[in-house]
MARVO-784413 format. One line per field, with one value per residue (C-alpha): residue in three letters; x, y, z. Coordinates in nm, 2 decimals. Each point is the difference from the previous one (the first is absolute). Layout:
BEGIN
mitor <- c(ALA_...)
px <- c(X_...)
py <- c(Y_...)
pz <- c(Z_...)
This chain:
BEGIN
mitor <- c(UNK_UNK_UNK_UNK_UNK_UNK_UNK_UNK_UNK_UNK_UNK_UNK_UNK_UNK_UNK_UNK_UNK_UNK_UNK_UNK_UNK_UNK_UNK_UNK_UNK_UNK_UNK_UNK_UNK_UNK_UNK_UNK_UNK_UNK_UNK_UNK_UNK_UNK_UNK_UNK_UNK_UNK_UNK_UNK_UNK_UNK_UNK_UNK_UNK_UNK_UNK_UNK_UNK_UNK_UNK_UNK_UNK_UNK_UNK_UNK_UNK_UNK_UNK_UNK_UNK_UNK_UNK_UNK_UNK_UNK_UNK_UNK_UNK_UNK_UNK_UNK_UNK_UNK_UNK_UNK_UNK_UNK_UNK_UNK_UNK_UNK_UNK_UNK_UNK_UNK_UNK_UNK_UNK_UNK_UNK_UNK_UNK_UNK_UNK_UNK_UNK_UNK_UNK_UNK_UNK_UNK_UNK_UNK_UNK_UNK_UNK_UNK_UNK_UNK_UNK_UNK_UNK_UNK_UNK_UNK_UNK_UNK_UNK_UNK_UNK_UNK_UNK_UNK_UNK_UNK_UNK_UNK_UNK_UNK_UNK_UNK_UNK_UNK_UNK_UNK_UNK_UNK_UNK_UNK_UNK_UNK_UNK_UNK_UNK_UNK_UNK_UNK_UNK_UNK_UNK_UNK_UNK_UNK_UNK_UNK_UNK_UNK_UNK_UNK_UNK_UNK_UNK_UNK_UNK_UNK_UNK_UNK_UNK_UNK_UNK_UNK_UNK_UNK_UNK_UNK_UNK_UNK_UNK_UNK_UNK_UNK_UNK_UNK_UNK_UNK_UNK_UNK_UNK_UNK_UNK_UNK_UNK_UNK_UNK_UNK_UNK_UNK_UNK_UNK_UNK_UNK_UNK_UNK_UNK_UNK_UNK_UNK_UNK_UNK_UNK_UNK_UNK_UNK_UNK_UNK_UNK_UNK_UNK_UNK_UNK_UNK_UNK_UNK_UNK_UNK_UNK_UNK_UNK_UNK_UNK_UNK_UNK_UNK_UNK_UNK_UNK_UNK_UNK_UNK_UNK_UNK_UNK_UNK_UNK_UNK_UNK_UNK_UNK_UNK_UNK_UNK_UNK_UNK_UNK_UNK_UNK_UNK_UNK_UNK_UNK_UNK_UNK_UNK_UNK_UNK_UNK_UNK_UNK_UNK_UNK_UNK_UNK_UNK_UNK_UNK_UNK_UNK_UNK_UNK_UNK_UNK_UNK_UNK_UNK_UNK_UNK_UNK_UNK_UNK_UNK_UNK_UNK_UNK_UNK_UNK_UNK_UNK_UNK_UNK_UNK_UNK_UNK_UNK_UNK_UNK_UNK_UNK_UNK_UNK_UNK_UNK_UNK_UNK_UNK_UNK_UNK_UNK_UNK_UNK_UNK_UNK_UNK_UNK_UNK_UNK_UNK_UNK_UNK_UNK_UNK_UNK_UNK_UNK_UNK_UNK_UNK_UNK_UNK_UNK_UNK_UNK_UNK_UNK_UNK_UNK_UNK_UNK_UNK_UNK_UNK_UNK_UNK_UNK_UNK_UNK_UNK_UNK_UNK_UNK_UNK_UNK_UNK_UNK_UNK_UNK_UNK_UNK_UNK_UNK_UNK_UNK_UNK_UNK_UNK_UNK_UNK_UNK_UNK_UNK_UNK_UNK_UNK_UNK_UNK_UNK_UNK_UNK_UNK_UNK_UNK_UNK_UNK_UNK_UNK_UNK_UNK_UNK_UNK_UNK_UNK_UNK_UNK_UNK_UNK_UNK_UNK_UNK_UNK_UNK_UNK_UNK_UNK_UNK_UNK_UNK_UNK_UNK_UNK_UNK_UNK_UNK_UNK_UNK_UNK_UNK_UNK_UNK_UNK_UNK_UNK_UNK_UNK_UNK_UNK_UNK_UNK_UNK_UNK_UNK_UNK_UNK_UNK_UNK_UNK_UNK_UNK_UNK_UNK_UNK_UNK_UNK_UNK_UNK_UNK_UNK_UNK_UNK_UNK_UNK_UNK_UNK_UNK_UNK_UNK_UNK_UNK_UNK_UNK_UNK_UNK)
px <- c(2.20_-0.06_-0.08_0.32_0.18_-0.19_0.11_0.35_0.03_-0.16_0.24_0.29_-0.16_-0.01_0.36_0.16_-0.22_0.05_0.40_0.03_-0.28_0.28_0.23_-0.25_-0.02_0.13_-0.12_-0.38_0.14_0.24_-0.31_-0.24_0.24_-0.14_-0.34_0.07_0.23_-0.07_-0.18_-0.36_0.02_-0.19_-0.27_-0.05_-0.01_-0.26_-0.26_0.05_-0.08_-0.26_-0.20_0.12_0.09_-0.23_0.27_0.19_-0.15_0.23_0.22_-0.02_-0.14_0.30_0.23_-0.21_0.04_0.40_0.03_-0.17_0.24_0.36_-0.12_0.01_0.32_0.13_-0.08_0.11_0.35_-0.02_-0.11_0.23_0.31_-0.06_-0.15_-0.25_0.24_0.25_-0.30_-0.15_0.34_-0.02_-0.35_-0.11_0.15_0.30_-0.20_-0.27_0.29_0.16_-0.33_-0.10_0.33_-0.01_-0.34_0.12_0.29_-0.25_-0.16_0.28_0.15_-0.35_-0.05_0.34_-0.10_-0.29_0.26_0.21_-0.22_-0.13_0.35_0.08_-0.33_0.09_0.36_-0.13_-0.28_0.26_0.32_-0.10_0.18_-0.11_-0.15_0.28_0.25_-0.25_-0.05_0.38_0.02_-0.18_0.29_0.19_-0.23_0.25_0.26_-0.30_-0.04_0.36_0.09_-0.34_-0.10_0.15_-0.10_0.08_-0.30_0.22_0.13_-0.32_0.21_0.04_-0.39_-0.13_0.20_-0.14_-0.35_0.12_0.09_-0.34_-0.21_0.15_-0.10_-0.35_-0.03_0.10_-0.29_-0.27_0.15_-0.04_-0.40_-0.06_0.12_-0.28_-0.26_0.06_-0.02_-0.32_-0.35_-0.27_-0.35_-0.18_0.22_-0.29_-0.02_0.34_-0.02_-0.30_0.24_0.16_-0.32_-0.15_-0.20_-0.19_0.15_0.28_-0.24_-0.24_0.20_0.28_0.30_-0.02_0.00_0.33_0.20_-0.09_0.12_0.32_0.04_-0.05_0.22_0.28_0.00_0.10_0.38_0.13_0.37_-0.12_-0.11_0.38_0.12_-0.24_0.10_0.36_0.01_-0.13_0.27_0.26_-0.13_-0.08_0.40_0.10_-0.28_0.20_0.31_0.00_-0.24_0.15_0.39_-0.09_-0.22_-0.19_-0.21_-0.29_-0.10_-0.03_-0.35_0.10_0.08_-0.28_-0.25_0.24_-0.01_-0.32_-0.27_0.19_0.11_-0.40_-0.05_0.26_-0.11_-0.35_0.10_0.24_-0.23_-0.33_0.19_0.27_-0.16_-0.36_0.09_0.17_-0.22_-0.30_0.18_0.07_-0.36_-0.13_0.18_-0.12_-0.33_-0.01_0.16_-0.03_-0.35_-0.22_0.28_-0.02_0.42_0.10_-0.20_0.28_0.27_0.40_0.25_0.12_-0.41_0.00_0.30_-0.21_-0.35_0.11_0.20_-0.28_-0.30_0.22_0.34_0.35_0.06_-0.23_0.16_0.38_-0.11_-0.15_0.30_0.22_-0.25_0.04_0.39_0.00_-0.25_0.12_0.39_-0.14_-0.22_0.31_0.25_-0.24_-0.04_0.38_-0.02_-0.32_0.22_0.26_-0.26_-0.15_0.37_0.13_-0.34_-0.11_0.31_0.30_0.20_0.13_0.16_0.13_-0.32_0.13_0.07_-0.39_-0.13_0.23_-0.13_-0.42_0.04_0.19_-0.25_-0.28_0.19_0.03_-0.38_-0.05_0.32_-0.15_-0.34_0.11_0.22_-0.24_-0.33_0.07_-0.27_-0.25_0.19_0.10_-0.38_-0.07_0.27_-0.08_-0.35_0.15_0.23_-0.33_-0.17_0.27_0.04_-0.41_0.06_0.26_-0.11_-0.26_0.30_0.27_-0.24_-0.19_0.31_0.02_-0.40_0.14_0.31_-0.20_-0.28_0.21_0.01_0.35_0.18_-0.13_0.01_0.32_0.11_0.14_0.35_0.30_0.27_-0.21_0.11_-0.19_0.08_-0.09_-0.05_-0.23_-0.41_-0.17_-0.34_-0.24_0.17_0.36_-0.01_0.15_-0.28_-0.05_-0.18_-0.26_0.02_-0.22_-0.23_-0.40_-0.25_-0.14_0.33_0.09_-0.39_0.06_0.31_-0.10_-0.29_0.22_0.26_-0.27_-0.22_0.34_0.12_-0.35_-0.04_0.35_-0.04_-0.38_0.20_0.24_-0.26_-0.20_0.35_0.06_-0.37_0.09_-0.20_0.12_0.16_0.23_0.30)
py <- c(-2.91_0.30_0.17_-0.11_0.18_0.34_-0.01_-0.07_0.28_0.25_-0.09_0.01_0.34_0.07_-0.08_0.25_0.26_-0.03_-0.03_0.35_0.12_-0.12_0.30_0.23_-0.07_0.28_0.36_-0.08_-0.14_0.33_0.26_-0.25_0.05_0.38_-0.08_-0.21_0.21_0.05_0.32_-0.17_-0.25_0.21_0.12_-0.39_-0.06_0.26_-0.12_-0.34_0.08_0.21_-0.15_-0.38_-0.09_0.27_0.21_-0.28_0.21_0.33_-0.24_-0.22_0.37_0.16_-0.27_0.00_0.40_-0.03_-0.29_0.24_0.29_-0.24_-0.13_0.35_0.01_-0.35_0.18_0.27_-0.09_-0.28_0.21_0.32_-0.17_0.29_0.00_0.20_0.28_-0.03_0.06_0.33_0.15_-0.05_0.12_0.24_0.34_0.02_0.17_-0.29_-0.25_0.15_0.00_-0.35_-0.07_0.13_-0.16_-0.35_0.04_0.14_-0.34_-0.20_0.13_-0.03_-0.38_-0.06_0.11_-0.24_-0.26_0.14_-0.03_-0.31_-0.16_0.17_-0.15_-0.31_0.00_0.11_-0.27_-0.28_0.11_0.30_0.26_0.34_0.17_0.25_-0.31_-0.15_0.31_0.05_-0.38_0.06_0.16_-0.36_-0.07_0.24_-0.27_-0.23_0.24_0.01_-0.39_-0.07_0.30_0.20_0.29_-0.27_-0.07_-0.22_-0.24_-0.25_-0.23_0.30_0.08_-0.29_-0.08_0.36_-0.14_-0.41_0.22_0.23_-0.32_-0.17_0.26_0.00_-0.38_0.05_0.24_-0.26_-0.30_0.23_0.14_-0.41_-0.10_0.23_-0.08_-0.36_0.12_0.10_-0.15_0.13_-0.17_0.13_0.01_0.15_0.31_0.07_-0.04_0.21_0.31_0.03_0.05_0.37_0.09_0.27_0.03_0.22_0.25_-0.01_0.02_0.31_-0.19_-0.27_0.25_0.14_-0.30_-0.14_0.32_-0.01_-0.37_0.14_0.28_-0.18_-0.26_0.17_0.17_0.28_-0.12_-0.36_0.18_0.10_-0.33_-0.20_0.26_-0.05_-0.39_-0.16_0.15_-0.26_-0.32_0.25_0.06_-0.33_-0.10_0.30_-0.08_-0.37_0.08_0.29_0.03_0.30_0.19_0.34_0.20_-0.06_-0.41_-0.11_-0.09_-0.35_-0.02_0.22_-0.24_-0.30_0.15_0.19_-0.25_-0.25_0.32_0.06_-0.33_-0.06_0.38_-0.14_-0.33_0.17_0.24_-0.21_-0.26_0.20_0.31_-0.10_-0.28_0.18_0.27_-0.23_-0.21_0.22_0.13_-0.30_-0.12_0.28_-0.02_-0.32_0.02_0.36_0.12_0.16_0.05_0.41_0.03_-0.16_0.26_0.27_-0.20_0.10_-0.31_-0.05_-0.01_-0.26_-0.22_0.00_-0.05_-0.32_-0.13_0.02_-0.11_-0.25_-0.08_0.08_-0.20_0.27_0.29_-0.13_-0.09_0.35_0.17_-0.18_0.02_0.41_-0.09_-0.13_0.24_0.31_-0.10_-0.11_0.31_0.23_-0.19_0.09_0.38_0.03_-0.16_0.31_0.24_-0.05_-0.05_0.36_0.16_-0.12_0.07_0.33_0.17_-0.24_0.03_-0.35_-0.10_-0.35_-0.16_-0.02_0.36_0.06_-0.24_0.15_0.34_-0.10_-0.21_0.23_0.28_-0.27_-0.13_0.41_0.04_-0.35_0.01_0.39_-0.15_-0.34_0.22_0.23_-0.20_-0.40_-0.23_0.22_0.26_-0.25_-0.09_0.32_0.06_-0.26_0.11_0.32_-0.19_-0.13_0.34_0.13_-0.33_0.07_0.37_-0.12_-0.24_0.18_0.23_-0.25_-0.21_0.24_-0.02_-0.37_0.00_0.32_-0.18_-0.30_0.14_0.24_-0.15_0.13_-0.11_-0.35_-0.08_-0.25_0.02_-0.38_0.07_-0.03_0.23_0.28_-0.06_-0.22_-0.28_-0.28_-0.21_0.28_-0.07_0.25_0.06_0.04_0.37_-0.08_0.19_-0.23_-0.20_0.16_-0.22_0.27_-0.07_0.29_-0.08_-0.05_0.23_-0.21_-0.08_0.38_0.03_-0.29_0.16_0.35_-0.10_-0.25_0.31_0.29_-0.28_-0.06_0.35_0.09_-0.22_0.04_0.44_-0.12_-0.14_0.23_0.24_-0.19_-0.12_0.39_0.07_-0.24_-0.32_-0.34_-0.06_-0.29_-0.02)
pz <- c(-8.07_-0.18_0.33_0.14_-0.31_0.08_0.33_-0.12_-0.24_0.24_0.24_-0.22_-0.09_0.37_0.08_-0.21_0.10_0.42_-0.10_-0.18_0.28_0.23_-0.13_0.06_0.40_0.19_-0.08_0.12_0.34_0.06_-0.10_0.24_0.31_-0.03_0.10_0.33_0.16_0.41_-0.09_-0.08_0.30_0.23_-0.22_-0.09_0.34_0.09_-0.29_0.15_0.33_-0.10_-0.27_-0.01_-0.40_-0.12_-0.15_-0.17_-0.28_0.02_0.01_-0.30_-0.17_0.06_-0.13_-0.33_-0.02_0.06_-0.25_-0.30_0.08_0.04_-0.31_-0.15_0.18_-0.21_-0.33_0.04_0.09_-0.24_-0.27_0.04_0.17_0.23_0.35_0.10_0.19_-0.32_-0.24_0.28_-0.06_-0.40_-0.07_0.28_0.07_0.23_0.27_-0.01_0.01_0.31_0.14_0.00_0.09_0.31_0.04_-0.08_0.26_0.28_-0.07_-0.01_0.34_0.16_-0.11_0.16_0.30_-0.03_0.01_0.24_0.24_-0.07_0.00_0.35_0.13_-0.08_0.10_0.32_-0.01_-0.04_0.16_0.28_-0.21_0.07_-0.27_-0.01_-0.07_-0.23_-0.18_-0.07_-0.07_-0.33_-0.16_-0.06_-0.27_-0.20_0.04_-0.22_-0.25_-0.03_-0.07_-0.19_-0.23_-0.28_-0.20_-0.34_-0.17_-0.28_0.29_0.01_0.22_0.29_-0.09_0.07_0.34_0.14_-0.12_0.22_0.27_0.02_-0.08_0.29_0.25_-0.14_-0.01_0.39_0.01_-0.14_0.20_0.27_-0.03_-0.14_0.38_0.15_-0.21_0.15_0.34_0.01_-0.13_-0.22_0.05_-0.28_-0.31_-0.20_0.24_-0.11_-0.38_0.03_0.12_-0.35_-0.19_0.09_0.30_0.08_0.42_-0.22_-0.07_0.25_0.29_0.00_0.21_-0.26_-0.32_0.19_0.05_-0.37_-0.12_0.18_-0.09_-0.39_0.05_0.14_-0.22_-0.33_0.12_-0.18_-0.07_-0.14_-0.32_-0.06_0.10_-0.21_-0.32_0.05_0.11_-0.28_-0.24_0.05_-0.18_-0.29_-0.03_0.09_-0.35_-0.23_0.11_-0.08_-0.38_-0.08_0.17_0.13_0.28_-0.08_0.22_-0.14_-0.04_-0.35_-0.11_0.01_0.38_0.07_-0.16_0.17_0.38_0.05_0.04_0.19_0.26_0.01_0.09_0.26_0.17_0.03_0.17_0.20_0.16_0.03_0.16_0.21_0.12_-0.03_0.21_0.26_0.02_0.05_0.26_0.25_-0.04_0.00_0.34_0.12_-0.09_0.16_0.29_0.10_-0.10_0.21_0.23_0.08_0.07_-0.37_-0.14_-0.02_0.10_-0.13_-0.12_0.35_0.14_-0.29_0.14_0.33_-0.11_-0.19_0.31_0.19_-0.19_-0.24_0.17_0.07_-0.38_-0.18_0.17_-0.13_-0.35_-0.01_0.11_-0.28_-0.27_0.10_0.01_-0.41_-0.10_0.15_-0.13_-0.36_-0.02_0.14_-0.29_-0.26_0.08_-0.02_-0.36_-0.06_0.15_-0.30_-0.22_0.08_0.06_-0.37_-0.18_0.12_0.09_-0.27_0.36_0.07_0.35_0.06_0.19_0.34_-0.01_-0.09_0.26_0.24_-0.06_0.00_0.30_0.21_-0.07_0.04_0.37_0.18_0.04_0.09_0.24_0.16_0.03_0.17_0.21_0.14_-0.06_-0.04_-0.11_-0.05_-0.20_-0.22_-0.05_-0.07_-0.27_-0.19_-0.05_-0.08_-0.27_-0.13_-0.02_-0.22_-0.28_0.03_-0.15_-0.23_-0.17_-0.27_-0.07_-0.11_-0.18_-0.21_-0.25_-0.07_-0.10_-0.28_-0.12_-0.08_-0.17_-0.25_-0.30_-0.09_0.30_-0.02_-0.37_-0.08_-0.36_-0.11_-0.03_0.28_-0.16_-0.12_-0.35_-0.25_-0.21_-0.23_0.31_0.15_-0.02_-0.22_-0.08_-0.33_-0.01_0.08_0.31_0.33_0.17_0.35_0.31_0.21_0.40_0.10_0.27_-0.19_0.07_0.29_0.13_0.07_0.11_0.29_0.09_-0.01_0.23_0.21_0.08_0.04_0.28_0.15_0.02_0.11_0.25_0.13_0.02_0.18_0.28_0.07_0.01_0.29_0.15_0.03_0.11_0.27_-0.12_0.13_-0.30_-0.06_-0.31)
């Protein structure tokens, strides 16, 4: 009896808890489309085929390093009300700002092209569009934008339709890589659990350091640290606004201490079980299927589409091509809402957001549309290796900023009061000065992501280095 009343109350503890966790559902899904975009299929692919489930460990690495920093990313734009390109252009000098402005929108344009062309594959895959058609075909994903997202973060019910919409494409994704996981089978499920934990292949044998290097490298994209600063900024208004009457920048202490550990929690769950999964099943249907099979080792997304009608069957082949299909348009939505993220925050210049993912998908679509034109298939393999070459460069520049903001005491230190003006309601301490809540990263917080960022940008330069020394090198 009296264990049947523990359980009771925990559950009736429980309840209340998954409800509010409910609200939270959204943000983590949106940052995780950034990690499974079409881009790291081919590098998956090649570890597979090359080294069986021994690399499931860049992978599940990787996902651990990107959860530390979009955590830094949930603080800071829960704590400031800023995002990380509003707070560059409030606290570094102008010609910094205009800097890492133009590097965030070098990345952006070259992860659309990653999408670009994974889109046109697939169109081409499942309809016999040319690429050229496909290519241009990638525009109508304005007309999306256009019915399902708005630049107004006080409208929760227009918030959280964008955040149905994207969800539904990446559920599409998972039903998708789920399907080809049951078309093949895995003897010995122990082999594979064994590729998470660390193995010594990665260092031992040079191909294998190279492909778990571009599978970390690709994993943590430069854009998702300004979406997953500016995203989370909506239920922190929507809290103000129904406490308080009114909306602020900056989040009152209350909503701050409300939001933030529920947004941690639904980021984590969102990327361990969205992009970890995806990332480790396309790997691991390669792995199992593909391995030790020579022409899978450097094989593009349409090489891909072939080796799995062949050695799987036609079923694996189609499901690949849509999964590309969701991915590539989820991962293409979300750079549009980046691309206004970056515009707005760096530069205050605000277009309507058809108008700014007009503008980066038609500079993304000329190089693809002159390479497809003069080169085809393997052009287009080529320049999106050269796509991930440049997001590999990037990346230590655009993040170094986020690890600074959230480590300076004065940026992240909330006093308790909304309306900047105290009163008998307002909490004072022993001294009669306004209680104030500290949010600055700990000393061995900054040191994990201090090392995280300097291994990541290390590792990223190392391989452009061999790629240019003319190593087989795969992003």
């Amino acid at each position: 009896m009296v264990q049947e009343n523990r359980m009771r109350f925990s559950m009736g503890a429980l309840v209340p808890v998954l409800r509010k966790f409910m609200k939270f559902v959204g943000p983590g899904i949106m940052v995780s489309v950034a990690y499974m975009d079409p881009g790291n299929y081919s590098t998956s692919v090649s570890g597979g085929a090359q080294y069986k489930y021994a690399l499931l460990f860049a992978v599940f690495i990787s996902n651990i390093f990107a959860i530390v920093l979009q955590c830094l990313c949930i603080k800071l734009g829960s704590v400031t009300g800023y995002d990380l390109a509003e707070n560059c252009r409030r606290h570094l000098p102008r010609k910094v700002n205009l800097m890492l402005f133009a590097f965030a929108e070098v990345a952006i344009i070259a992860t659309d092209l990653a999408e670009v062309v994974g889109t046109a594959i697939a169109l081409n895959i499942l309809f016999g569009l040319s690429l050229n058609v496909g290519v241009l075909l990638t525009v109508l994903d304005v007309l999306v934008i256009l019915l399902f997202y708005h630049q107004d973060g006080h409208s929760m019910k227009r918030v959280r339709s964008f955040e149905i919409f994207v969800s539904i494409l990446v559920a599409g994704t998972l039903i998708c890589f789920v399907l080809e996981l049951f078309q093949i089978s895995i003897p010995n499920k122990g082999d594979l659990l064994k590729g998470y934990l660390p193995s010594s292949i990665i260092f031992k044998d040079k191909q294998a350091l190279y492909i778990s290097l571009g599978i970390l490298g690709a994993t943590v994209m430069p854009h998702s640290l300004y979406l997953g600063s500016s995203i989370v900024k909506p239920r922190l208004q929507e809290h103000d606004l129904k406490k308080y009457g009114k909306i602020q920048v900056r989040p009152s202490l209350n909503a701050i201490k409300y939001c933030l550990n529920y947004s941690y929690a639904e980021l984590i769950i969102s990327l361990m079980f969205v992009a970890t999964f995806v990332n480790s099943a396309i790997l691991i249907v390669a792995g199992t299927t593909l391995f030790g099979k020579p022409e899978a080792e450097d094989a593009d997304l349409v090489s891909i589409y072939n080796l799995l009608v062949h050695y799987i069957s036609p079923a694996a082949g189609l499901i690949f091509a849509l999964a590309m299909i969701f991915s590539g348009q989820s991962a293409g939505i979300i750079c549009t809402v980046a691309g206004q993220i970056v515009s707005e925050g760096f530069l205050e210049w605000s277009l309507p957001p058809w108008a700014t993912r007009l503008c980066t998908r038609l500079i993304a679509i000329v190089p693809c549309l002159f390479v497809t034109l003069t080169m085809g298939e393997t052009g287009i393999s080529d320049i999106l290796n050269l796509s991930q070459v440049v997001l590999s460069l990037i990346l230590p520049i655009v993040s170094a900023p986020l690890i600074y903001f959230t480590a300076n005491r004065k940026i992240m230190t909330v006093p308790d009061v909304y309306n900047d003006q105290v009163d008998e309601q307002t909490p004072l301490n022993n001294t009669g000065k306004v209680n104030k809540a500290d949010f600055t990263n700990s000393n061995w917080l900054t040191v994990v992501a201090v090392s995280i960022w300097a291994l990541i940008g290390g590792l990223n330069c190392y391989l452009v280095a061999c790629f240019i020394l003319g190593e087989d090198v795969h992003f």
